[in-house]
C-alpha positions as CSV (number, residue, x, y, z in Angstrom):
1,X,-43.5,148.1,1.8
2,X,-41.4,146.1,4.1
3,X,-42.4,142.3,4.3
4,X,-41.7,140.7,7.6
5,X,-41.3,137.2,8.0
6,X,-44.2,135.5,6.7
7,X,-43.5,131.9,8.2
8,X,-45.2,131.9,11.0
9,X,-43.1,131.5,14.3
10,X,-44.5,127.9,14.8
11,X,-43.3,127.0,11.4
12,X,-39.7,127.8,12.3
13,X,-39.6,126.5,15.8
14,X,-40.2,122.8,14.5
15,X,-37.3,122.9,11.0
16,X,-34.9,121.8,13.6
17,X,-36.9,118.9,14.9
18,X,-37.7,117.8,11.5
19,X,-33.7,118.3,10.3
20,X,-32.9,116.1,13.5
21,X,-34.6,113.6,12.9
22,X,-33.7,113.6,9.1
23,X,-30.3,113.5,10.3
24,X,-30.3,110.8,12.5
25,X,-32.1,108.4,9.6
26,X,-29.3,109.2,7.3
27,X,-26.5,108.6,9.9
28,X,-28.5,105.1,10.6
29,X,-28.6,104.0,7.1
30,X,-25.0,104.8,6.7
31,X,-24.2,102.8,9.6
32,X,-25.7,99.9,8.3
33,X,-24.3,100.1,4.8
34,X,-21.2,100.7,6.8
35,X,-21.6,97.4,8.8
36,X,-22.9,94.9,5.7
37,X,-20.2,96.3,3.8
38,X,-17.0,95.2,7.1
39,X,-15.5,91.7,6.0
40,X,-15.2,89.4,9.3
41,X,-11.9,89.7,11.0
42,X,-9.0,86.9,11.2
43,X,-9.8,83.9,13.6
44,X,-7.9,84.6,17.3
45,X,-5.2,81.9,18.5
46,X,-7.2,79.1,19.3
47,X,-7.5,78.0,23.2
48,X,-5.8,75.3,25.4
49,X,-7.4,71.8,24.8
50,X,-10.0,71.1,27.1
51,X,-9.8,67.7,29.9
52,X,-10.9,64.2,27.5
53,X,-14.0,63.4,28.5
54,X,-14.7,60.2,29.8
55,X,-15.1,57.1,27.5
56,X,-18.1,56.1,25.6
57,X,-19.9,52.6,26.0
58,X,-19.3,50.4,23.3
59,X,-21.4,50.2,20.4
60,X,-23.2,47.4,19.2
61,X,-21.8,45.0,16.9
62,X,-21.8,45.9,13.0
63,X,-22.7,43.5,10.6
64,X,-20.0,41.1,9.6
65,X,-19.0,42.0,6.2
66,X,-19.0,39.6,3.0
67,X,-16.1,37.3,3.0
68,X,-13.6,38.6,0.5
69,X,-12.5,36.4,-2.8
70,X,-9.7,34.1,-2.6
71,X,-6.6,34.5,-3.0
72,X,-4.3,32.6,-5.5
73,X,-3.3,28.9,-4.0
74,X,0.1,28.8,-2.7
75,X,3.2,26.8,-3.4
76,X,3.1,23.8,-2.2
77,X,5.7,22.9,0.7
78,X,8.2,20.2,1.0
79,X,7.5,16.7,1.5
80,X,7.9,16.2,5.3
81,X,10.4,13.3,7.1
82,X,9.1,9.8,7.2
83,X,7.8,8.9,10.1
84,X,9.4,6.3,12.5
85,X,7.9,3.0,11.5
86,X,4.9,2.0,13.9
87,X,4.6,-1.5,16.1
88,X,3.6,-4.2,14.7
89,X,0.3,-5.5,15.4
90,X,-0.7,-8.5,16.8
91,X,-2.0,-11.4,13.8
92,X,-5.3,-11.8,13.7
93,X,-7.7,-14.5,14.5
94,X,-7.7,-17.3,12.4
95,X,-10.9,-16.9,10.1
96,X,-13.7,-19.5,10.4
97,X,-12.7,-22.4,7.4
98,X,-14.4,-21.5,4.2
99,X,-16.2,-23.5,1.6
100,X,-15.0,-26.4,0.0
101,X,-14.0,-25.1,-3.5
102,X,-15.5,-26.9,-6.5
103,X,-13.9,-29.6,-7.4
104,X,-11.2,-29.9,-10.1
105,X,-11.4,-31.7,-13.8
106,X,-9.8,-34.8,-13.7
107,X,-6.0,-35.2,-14.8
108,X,-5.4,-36.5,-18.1
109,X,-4.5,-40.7,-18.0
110,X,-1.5,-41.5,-16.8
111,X,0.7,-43.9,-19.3
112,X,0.0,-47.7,-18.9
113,X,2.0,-49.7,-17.0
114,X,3.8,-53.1,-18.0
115,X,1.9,-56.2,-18.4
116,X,1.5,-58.8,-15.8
117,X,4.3,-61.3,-15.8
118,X,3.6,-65.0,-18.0
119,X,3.7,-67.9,-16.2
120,X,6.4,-68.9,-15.6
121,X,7.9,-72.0,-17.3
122,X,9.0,-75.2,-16.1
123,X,12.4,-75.9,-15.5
124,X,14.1,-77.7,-18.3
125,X,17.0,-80.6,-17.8
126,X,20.4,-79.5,-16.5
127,X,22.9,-79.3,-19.1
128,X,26.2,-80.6,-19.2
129,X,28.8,-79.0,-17.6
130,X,30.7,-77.0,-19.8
131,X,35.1,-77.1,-19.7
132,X,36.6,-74.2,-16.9
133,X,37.5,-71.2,-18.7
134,X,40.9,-69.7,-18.7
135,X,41.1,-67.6,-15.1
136,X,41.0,-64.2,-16.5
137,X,43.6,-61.2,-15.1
138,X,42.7,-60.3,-11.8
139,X,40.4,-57.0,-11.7
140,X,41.4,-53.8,-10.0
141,X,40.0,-53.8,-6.2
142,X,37.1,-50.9,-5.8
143,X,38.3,-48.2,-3.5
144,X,35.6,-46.6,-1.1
145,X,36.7,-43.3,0.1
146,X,35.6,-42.1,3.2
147,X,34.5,-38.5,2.8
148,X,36.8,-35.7,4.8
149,X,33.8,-34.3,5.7
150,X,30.4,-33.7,4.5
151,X,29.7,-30.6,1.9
152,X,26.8,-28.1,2.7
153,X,25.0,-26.9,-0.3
154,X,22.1,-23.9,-0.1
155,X,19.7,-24.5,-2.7
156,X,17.2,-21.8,-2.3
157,X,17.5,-18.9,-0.2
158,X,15.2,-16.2,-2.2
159,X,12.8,-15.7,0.8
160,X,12.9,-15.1,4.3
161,X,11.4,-18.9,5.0
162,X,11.7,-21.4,3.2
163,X,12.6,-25.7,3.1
164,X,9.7,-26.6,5.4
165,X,8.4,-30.0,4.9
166,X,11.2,-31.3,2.9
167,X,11.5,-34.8,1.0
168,X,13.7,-36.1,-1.4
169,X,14.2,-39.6,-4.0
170,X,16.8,-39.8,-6.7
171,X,14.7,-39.2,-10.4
172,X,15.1,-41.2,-13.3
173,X,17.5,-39.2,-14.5
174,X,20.4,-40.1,-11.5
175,X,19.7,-36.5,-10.2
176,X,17.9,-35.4,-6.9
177,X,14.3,-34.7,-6.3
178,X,13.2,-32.7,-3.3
179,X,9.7,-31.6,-2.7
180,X,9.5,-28.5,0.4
181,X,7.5,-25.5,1.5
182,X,8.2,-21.9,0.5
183,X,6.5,-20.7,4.0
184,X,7.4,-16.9,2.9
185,X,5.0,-17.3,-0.3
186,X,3.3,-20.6,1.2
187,X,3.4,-22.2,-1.9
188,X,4.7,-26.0,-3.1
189,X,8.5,-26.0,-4.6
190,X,10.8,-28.8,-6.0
191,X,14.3,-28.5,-6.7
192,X,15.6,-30.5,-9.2
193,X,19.7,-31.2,-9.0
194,X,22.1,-29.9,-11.4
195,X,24.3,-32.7,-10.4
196,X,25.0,-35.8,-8.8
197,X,26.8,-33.6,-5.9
198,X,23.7,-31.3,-6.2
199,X,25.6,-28.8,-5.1
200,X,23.2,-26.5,-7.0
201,X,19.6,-27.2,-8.0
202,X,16.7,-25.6,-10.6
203,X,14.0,-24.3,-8.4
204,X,10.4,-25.0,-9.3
205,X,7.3,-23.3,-7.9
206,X,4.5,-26.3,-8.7
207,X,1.6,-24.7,-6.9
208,X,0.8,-21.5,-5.7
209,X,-3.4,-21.4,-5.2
210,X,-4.1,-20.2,-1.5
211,X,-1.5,-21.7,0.8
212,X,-0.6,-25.3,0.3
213,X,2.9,-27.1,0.0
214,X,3.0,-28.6,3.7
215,X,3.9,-32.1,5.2
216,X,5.2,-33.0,1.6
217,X,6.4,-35.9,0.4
218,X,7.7,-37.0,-3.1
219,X,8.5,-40.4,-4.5
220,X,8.7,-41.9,-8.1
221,X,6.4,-43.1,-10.1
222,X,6.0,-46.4,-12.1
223,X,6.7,-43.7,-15.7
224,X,9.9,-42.3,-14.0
225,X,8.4,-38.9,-13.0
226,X,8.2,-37.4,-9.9
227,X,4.9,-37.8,-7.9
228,X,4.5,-35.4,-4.8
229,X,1.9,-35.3,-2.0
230,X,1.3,-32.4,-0.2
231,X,-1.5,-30.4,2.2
232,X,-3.8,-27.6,0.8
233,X,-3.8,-25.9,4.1
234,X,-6.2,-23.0,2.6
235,X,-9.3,-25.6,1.4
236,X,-8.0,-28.7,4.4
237,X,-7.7,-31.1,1.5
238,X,-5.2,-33.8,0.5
239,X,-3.2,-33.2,-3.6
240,X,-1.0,-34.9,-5.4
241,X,1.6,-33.1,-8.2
242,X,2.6,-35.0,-10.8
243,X,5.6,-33.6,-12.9
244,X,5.4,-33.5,-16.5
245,X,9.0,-34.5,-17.1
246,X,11.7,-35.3,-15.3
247,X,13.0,-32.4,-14.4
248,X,9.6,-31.9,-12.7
249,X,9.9,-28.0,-14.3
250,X,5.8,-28.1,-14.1
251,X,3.1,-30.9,-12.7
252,X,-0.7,-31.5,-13.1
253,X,-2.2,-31.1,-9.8
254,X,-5.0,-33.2,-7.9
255,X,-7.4,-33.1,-5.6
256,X,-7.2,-36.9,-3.8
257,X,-10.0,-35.8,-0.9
258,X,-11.6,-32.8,0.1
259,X,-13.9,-34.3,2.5
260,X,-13.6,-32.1,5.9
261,X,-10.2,-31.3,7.4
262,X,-7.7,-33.9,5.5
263,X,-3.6,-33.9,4.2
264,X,-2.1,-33.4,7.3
265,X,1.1,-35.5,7.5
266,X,0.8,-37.3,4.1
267,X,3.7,-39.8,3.0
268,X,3.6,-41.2,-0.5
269,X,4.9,-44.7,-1.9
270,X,4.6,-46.9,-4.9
271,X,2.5,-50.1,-5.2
């Protein structure tokens, strides 16, 4: 017995349909295994640059930052030129007079003087007179010699002014006394003479508190030292400097008056 095709003429006209379509899955899977599994290619040569585009506005301001630590101190430079020595100014105004200072212990006692004089005697009966002497040799005549000319002697020339005010007596001692004003240092000087030509002299400051030394004048006294008046131009009163010793190398000085503005001009003498 023959058997004929037993699938049934529907069955075989849809196999190719369904092996179409079977087909075309499996070619679609492949294709996608195909594309997941293709590395990217290499980048292409890059374009032209493009036109700058116009400029942005400014930004706001950022916060200043913290100041940053210090560095080390430098060297220091070198000292720069003196400068050109300025004008001098103008001297002040005299300041209003101040206070009367307080007033000085007293000096120590000068030494006494002589006694007064005795009366005097009454005159007693003329004696005889007595035979003439032998006439003694006749004495050498005394020559005065007229000085050539006279010889200039600078005592003190240690500041810029000085000699103001100047008076002078011959001491006990044979040497001269001179009482001036050292107007630099406004202070009372003496200079006391080396020798009877004083052609050199020991220079004595004798007061020096405030400025005083002016209108001086200088005598001597009844004990042979020097006694000098003088004006206290810083208090307006009227001293008196005593030297010590004859040389007059230091003196005790006295206020005579302090009663308003006194000293000016003073001149001294011996009763």
């Amino acid at each position: 017995m023959k058997f004929r095709n037993l699938v049934s003429p529907t069955v075989t006209r849809q196999r190719p349909i369904i092996l179409t379509a079977a087909l075309m899955a499996t070619l679609l899977v492949i294709l996608l295994l195909v594309a997941c599994s293709v590395s990217d290619g290499k980048d292409g040569v890059a374009g032209p640059k493009g036109v700058q585009g116009l400029k942005g506005d400014t930004g706001a301001k950022g916060v200043d930052g913290k100041d940053g630590v210090a560095g080390p101190l430098g060297v220091q430079g070198l000292k720069g030129d003196t400068g050109a020595k300025g004008v001098d100014g103008k001297d002040g105004i005299d300041g209003e007079k101040g206070d009367a200072g307080v007033k000085g212990d007293e000096g120590p006692k000068g030494i006494s003087g002589l006694g007064e004089p005795g009366i005097q005697g009454e005159v007693g009966p003329a004696g005889a007179d007595g035979l003439a002497g032998v006439d003694g040799a006749t004495g050498a005549a005394i020559v005065r010699n007229i000085p050539a000319r006279n010889v200039l002697t600078t005592l003190d020339s240690t500041v810029y002014s000085v000699g103001d005010h100047p008076s002078i007596t011959i001491g006990a001692d044979g040497l001269g006394l001179i009482s001036y004003y050292d107007g630099t240092n406004s202070d009372l000087k003496v200079a006391h003479c080396d020798n009877t030509n004083c052609t050199s002299a020991t220079n004595i400051t004798l007061d020096s508190k405030g400025s005083v030394g002016m209108y001086t004048s200088i005598t001597i006294g009844a004990d042979g030292l020097g006694l000098i008046s003088y004006r206290d131009f810083t208090n307006y009163d009227l001293k008196v400097a005593h030297c010590d010793n004859t040389n007059c190398t230091s003196a005790t000085i006295t206020t005579l008056d302090s009663t308003g503005d006194v000293g000016s001009s003073t001149s001294i003498t011996i009763g």
